[in-house]
Residue frames as a rotation matrix with the C-alpha (Angstrom) as fourth column:
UNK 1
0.690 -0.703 -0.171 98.00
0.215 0.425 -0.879 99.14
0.691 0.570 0.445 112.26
UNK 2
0.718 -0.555 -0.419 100.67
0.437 -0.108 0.893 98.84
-0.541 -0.825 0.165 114.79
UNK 3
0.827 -0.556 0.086 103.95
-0.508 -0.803 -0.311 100.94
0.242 0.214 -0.946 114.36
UNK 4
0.646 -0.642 0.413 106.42
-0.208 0.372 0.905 98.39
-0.735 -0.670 0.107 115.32
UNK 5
-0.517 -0.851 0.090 108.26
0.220 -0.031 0.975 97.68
-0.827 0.524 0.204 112.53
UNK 6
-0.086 0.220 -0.972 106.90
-0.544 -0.828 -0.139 100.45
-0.835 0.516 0.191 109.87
UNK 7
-0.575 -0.108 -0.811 107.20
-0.791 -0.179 0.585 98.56
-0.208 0.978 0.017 106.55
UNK 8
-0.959 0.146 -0.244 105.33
0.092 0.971 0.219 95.26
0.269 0.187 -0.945 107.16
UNK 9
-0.547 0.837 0.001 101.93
-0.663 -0.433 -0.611 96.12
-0.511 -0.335 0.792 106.54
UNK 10
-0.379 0.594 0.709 99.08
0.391 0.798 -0.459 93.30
-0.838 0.103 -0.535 104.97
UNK 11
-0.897 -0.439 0.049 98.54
0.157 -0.214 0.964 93.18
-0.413 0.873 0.261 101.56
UNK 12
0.058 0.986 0.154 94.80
0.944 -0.104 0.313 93.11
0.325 0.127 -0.937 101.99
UNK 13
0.185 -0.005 -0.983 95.33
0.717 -0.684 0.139 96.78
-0.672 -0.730 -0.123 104.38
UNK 14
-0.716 -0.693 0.081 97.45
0.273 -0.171 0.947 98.04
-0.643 0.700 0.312 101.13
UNK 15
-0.764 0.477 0.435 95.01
0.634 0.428 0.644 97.14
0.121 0.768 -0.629 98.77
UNK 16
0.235 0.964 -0.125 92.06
0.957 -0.207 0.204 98.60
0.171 -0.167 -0.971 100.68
UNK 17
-0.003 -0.284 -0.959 93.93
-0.013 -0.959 0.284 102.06
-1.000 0.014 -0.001 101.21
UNK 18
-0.926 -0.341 -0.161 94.88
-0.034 -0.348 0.937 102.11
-0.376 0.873 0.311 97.25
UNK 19
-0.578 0.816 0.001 91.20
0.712 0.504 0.489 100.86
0.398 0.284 -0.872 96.22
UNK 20
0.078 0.938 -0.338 89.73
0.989 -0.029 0.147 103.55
0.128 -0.346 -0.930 98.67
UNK 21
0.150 -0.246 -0.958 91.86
0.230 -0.933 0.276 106.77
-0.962 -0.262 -0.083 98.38
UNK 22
0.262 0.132 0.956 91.29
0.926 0.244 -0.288 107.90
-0.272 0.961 -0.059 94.75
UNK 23
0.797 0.037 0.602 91.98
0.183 -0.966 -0.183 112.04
0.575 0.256 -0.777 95.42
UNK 24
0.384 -0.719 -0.580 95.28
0.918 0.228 0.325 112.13
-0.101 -0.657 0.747 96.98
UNK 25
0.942 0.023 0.335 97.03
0.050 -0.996 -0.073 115.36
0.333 0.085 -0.939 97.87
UNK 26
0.368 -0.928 -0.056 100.93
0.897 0.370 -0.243 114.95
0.246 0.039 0.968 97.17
UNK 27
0.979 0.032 -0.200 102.75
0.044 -0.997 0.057 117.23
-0.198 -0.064 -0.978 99.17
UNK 28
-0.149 -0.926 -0.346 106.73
-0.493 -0.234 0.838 118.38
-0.857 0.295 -0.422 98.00
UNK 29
0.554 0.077 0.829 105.58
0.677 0.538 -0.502 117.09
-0.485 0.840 0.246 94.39
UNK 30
-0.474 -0.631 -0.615 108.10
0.142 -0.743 0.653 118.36
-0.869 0.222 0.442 91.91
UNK 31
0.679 0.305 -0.668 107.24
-0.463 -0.528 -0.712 119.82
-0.570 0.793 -0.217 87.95
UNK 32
-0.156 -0.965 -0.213 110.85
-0.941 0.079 0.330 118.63
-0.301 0.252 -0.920 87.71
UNK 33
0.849 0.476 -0.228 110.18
-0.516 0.840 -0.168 114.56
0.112 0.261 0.959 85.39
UNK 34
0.013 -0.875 -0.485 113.43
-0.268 0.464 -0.844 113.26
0.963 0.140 -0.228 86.58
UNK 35
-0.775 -0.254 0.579 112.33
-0.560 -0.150 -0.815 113.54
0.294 -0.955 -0.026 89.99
UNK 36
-0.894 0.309 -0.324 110.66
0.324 0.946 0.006 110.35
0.308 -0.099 -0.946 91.72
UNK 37
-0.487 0.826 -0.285 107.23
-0.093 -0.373 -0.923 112.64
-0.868 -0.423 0.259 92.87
UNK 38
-0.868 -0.306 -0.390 106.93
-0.335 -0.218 0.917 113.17
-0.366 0.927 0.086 89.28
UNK 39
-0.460 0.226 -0.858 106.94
-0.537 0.699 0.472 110.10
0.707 0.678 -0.201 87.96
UNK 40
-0.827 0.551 -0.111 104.45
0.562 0.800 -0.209 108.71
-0.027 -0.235 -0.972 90.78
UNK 41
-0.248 0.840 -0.483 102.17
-0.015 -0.502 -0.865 111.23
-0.969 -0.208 0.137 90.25
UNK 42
-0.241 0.429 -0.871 102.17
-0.917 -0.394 0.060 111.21
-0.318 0.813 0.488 87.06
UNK 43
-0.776 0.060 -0.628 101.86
-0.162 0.943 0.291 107.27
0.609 0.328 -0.722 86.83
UNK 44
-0.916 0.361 -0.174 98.92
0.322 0.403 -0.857 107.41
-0.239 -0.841 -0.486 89.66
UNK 45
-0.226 0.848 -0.479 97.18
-0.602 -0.508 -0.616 109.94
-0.766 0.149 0.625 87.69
UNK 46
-0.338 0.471 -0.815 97.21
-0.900 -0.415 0.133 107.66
-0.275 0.778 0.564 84.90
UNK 47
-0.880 0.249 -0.405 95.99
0.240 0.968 0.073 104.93
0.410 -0.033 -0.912 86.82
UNK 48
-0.117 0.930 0.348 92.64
0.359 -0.287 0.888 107.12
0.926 0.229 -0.300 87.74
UNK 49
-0.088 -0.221 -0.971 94.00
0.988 -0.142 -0.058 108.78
-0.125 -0.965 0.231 90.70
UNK 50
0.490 -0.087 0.867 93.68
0.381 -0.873 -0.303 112.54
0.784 0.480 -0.395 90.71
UNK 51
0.153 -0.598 -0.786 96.36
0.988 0.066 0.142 113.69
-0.033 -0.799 0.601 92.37
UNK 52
0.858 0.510 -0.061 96.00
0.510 -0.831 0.223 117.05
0.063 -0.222 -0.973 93.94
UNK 53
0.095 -0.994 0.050 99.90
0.678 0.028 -0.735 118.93
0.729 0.104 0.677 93.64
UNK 54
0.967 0.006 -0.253 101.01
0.212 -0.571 0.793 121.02
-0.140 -0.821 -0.554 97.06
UNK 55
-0.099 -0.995 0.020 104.34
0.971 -0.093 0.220 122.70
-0.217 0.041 0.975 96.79
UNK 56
0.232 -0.103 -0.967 104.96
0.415 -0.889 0.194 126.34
-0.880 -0.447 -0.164 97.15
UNK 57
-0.572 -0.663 -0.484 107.46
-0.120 -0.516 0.848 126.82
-0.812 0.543 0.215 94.54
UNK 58
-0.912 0.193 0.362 104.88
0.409 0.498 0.765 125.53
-0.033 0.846 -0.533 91.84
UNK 59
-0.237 0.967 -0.095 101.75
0.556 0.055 -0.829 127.06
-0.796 -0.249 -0.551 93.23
UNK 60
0.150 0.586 -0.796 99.29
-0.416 -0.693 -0.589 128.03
-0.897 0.419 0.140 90.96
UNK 61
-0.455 -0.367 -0.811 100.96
-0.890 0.214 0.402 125.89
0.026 0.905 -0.424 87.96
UNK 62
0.546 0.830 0.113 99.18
-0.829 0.555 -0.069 122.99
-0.120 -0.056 0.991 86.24
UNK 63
-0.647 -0.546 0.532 100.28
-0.548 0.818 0.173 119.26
-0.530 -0.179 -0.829 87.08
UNK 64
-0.964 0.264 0.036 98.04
0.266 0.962 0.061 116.35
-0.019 0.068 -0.998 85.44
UNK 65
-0.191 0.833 0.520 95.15
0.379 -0.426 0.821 118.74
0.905 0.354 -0.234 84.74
UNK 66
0.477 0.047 -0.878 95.03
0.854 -0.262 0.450 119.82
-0.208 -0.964 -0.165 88.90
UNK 67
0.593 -0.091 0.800 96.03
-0.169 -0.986 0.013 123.36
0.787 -0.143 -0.600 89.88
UNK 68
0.100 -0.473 -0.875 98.79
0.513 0.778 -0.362 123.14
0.852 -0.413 0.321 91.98
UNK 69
0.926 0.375 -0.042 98.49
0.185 -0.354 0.917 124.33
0.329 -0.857 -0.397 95.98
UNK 70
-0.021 -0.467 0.884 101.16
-0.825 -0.491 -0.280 126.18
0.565 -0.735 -0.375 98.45
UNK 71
-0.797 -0.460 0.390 99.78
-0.533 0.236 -0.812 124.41
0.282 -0.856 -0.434 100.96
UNK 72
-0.802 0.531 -0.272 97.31
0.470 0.843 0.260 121.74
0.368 0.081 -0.926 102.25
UNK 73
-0.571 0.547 -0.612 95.16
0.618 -0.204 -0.759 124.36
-0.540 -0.812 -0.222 103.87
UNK 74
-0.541 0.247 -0.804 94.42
-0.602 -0.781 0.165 126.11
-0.587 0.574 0.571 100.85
UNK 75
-0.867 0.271 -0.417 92.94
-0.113 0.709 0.696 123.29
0.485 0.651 -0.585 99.24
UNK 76
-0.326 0.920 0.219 88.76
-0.908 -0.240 -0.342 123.51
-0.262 -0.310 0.914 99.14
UNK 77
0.058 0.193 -0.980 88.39
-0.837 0.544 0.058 120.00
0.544 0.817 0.193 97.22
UNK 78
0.931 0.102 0.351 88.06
-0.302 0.755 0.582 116.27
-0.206 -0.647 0.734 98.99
UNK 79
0.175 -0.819 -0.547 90.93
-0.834 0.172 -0.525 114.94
0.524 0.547 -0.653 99.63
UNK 80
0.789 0.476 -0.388 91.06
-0.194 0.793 0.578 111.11
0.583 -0.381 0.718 100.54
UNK 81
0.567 -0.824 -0.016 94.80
0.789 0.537 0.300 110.40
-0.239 -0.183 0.954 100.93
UNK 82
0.824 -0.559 -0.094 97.73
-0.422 -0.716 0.556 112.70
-0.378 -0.419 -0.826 102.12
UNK 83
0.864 -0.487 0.127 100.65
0.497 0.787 -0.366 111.47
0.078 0.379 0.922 100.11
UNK 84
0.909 -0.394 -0.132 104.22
-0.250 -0.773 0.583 113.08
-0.332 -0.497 -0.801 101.70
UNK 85
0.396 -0.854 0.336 107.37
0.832 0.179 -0.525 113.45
0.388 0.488 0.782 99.32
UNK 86
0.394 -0.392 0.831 109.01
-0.768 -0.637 0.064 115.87
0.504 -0.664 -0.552 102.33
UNK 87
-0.413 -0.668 -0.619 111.51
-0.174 0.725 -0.666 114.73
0.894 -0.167 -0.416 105.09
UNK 88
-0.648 0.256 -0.717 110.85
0.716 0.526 -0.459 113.03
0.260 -0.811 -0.524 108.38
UNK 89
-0.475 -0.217 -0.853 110.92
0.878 -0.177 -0.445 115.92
-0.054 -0.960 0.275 109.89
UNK 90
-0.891 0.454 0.014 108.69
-0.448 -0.883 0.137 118.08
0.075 0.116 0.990 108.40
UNK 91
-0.797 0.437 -0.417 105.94
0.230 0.858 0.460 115.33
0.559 0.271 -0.784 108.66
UNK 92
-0.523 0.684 -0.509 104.36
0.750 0.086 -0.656 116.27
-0.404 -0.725 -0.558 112.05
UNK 93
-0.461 0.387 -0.798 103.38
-0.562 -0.824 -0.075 120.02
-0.687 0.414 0.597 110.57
UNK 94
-0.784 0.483 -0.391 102.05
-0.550 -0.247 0.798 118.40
0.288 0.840 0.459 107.48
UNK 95
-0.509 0.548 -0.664 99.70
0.748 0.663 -0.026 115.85
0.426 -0.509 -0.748 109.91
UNK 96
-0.666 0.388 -0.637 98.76
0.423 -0.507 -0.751 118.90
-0.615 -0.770 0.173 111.88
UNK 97
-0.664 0.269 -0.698 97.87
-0.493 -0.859 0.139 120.84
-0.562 0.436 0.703 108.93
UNK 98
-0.539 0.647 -0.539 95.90
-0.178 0.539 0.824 117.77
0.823 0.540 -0.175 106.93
UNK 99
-0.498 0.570 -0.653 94.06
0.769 0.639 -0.028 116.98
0.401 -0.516 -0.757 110.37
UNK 100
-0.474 0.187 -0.860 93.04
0.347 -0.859 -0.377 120.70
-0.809 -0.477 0.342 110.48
UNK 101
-0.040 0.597 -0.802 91.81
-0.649 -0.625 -0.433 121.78
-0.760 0.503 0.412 107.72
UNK 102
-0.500 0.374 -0.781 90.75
-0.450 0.659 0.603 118.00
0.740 0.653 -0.161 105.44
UNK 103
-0.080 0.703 0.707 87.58
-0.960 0.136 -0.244 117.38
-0.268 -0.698 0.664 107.07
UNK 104
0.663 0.748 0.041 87.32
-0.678 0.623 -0.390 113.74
-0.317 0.231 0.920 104.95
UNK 105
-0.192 -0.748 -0.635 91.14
-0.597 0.603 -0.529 112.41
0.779 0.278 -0.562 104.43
UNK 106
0.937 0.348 -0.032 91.04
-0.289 0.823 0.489 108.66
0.197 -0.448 0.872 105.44
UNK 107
0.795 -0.604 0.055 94.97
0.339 0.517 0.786 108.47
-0.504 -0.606 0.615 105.12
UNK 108
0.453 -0.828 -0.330 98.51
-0.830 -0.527 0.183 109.90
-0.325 0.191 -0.926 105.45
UNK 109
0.881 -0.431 0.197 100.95
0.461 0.684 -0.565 107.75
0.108 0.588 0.801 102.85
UNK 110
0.688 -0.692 -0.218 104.41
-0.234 -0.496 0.836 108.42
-0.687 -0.524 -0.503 103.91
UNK 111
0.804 -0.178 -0.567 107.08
-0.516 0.263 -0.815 107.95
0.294 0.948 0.119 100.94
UNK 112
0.802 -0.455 -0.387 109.82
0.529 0.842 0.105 105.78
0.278 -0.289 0.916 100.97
UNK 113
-0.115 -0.982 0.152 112.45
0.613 -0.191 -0.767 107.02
0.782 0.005 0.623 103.30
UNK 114
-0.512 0.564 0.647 109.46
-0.288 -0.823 0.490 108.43
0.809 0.064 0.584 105.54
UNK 115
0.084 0.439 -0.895 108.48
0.694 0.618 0.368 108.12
0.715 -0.652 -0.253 108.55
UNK 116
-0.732 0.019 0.681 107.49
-0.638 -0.369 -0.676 109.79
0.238 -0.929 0.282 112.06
UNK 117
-0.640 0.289 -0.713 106.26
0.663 0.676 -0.321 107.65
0.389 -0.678 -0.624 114.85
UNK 118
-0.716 0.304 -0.629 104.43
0.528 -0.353 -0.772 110.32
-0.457 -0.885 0.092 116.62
UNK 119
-0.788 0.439 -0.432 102.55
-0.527 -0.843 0.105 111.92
-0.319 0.310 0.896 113.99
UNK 120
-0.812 -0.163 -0.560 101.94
-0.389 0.867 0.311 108.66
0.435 0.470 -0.768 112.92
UNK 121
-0.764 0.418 -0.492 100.15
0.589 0.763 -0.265 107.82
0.264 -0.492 -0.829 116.00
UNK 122
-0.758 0.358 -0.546 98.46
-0.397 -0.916 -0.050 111.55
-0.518 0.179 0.836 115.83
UNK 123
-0.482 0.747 -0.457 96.83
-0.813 -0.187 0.551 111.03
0.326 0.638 0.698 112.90
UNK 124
-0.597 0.557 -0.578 95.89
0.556 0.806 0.203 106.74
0.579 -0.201 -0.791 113.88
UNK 125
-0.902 0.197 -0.385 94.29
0.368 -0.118 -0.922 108.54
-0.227 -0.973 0.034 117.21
UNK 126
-0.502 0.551 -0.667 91.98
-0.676 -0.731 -0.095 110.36
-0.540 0.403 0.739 114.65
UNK 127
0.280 0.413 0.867 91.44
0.242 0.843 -0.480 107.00
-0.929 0.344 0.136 112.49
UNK 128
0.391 -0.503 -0.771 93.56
-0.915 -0.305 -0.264 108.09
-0.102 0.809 -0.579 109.89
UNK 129
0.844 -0.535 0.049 94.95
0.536 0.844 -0.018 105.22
-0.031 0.042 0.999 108.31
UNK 130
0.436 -0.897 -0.071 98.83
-0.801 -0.423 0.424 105.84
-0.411 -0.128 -0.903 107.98
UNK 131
0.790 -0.546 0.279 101.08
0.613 0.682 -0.400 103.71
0.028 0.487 0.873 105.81
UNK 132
0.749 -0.645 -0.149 105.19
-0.421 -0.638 0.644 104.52
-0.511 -0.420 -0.750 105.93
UNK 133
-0.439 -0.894 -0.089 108.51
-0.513 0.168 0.842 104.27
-0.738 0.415 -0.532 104.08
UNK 134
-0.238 0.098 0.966 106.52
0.627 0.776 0.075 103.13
-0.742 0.623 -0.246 101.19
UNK 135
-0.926 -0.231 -0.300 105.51
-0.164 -0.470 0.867 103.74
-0.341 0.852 0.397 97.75
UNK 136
-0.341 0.609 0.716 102.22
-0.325 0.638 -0.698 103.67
-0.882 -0.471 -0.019 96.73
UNK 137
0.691 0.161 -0.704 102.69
-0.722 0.112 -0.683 103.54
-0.031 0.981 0.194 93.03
UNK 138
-0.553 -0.749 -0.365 105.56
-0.660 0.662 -0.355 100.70
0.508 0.045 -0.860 93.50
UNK 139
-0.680 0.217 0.701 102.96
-0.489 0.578 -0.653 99.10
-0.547 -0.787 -0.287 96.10
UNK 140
0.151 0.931 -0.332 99.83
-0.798 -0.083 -0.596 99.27
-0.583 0.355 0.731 93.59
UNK 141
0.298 -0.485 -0.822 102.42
-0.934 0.029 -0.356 97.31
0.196 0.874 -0.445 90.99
UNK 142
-0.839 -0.541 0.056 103.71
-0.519 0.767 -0.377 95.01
0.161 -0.346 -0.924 93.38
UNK 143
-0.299 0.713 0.634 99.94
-0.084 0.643 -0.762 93.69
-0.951 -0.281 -0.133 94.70
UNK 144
0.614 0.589 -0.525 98.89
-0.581 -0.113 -0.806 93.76
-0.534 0.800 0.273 90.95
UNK 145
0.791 -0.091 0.605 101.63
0.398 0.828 -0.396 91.46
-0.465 0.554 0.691 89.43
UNK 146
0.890 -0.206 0.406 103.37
0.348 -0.268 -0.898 94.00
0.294 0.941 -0.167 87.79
UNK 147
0.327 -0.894 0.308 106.50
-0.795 -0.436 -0.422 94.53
0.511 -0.107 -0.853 89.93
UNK 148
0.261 -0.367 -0.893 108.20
0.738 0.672 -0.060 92.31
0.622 -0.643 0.446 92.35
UNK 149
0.605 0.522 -0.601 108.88
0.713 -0.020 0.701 94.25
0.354 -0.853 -0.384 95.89
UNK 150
0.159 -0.700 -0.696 111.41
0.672 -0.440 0.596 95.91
-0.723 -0.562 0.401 95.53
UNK 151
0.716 0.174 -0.676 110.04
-0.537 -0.480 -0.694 98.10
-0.445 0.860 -0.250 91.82
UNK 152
-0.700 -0.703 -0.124 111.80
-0.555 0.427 0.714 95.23
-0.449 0.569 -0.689 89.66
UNK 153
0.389 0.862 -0.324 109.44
-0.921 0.357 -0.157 94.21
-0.019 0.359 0.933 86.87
UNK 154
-0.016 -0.249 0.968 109.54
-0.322 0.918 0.231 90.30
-0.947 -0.308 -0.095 87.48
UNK 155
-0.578 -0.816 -0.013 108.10
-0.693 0.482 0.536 88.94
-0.431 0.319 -0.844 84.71
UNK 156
-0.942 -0.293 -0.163 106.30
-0.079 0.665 -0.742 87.21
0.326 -0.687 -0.650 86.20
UNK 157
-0.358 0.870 0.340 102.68
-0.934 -0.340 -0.114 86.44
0.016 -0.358 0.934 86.51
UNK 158
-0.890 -0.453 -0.053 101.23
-0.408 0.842 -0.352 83.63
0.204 -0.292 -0.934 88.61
UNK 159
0.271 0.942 -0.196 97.82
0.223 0.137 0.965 82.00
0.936 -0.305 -0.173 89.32
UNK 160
0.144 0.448 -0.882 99.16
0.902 0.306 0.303 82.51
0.406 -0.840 -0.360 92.87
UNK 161
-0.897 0.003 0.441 99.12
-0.016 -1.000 -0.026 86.02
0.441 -0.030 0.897 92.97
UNK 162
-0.300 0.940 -0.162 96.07
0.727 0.115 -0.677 87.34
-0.618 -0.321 -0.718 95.09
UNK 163
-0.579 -0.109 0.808 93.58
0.694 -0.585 0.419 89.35
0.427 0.804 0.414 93.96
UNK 164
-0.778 -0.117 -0.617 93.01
0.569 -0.547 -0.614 92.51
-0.266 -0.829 0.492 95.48
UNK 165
0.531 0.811 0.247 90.44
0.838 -0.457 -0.299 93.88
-0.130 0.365 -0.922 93.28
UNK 166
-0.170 -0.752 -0.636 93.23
0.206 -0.659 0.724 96.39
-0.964 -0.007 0.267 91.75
C-alpha cells in the first residue's frame, strides 16, 4: 500500500485486513463508555473480534471478557492486528514495541486522526499491513452497508453495494 495520500485505501485491501485480523490489540483503550476506544471496542467485540485492552492506567482490569495489558510486550497471546487510539507521536514506540515482541501481527490500524509516515513504512518493510487515519469499526459498517463514509447511517441498502464477505 503506498503512503501517498494515507486515507484512500481499496475496499477489497479493507475488507481483507477486517476479514483476517480477528485478535486485535487496542492500545490507549479507555474503561471510560463515552470515550470513542470504548465504543469501538466494545462494538468490534460484539462483532466477534476479541479485542485485547493495553493501557497502563487500566492494567489488570477486565474489558469485554480480556484482561487488560500495560503494555504490548506483556502480552503472551496472538495478536493479529495492532489497533492505536494514542497520538501521532507516540506511534513509532508502539511499532517498535509490536514488531518486537508480536511474533504473528499481520497489521498496525492507525485511528482516525493517526498517522506516522515512517513507522508506517517500518512496519510495511516487515510486511505489516498498515492502514491510517481510519476507523475500523466505522470502516467494517461502511463496506457492509450499514454506514455511509463518513459513520452516517444512510439508510440505505443497494444491490450495488459489493460484497466483501463481511
Amino acid at each position: 500500500m503506498s503512503l501517498e495520500h494515507i486515507a484512500s485505501y481499496p475496499p477489497a485491501y479493507i475488507a481483507k485486513i477486517l476479514r483476517e485480523n480477528k485478535i486485535i490489540a487496542s492500545v490507549g483503550v479507555s474503561l471510560n463508555p463515552i470515550k470513542p476506544s470504548f465504543l469501538v471496542g466494545r462494538w468490534l467485540s460484539k462483532r466477534g473480534y476479541t479485542i485485547i485492552p493495553v493501557n497502563p492506567v487500566y492494567a489488570g482490569q477486565e474489558m469485554w471478557g480480556q484482561v487488560t495489558y500495560s503494555a504490548l510486550s506483556e502480552i503472551k497471546e496472538h495478536i493479529d492486528m495492532v489497533q492505536v487510539f494514542r497520538r501521532s507521536e507516540a506511534v513509532p514506540e508502539i511499532v517498535d514495541e509490536a514488531l518486537e515482541h508480536l511474533p504473528n501481527l499481520k497489521t498496525i490500524w492507525m485511528q482516525i486522526g493517526v498517522s506516522h509516515k515512517d513507522a508506517a513504512k517500518k512496519a510495511q518493510a516487515k510486511g505489516i499491513d498498515v492502514i491510517q487515519d481510519l476507523c475500523p469499526k466505522m470502516e467494517h459498517q461502511r463496506l457492509s452497508g450499514e454506514l455511509g463514509r463518513y459513520g452516517v447511517n444512510t439508510g440505505l441498502i443497494t444491490s450495488k453495494l459489493i460484497n466483501l464477505g463481511l
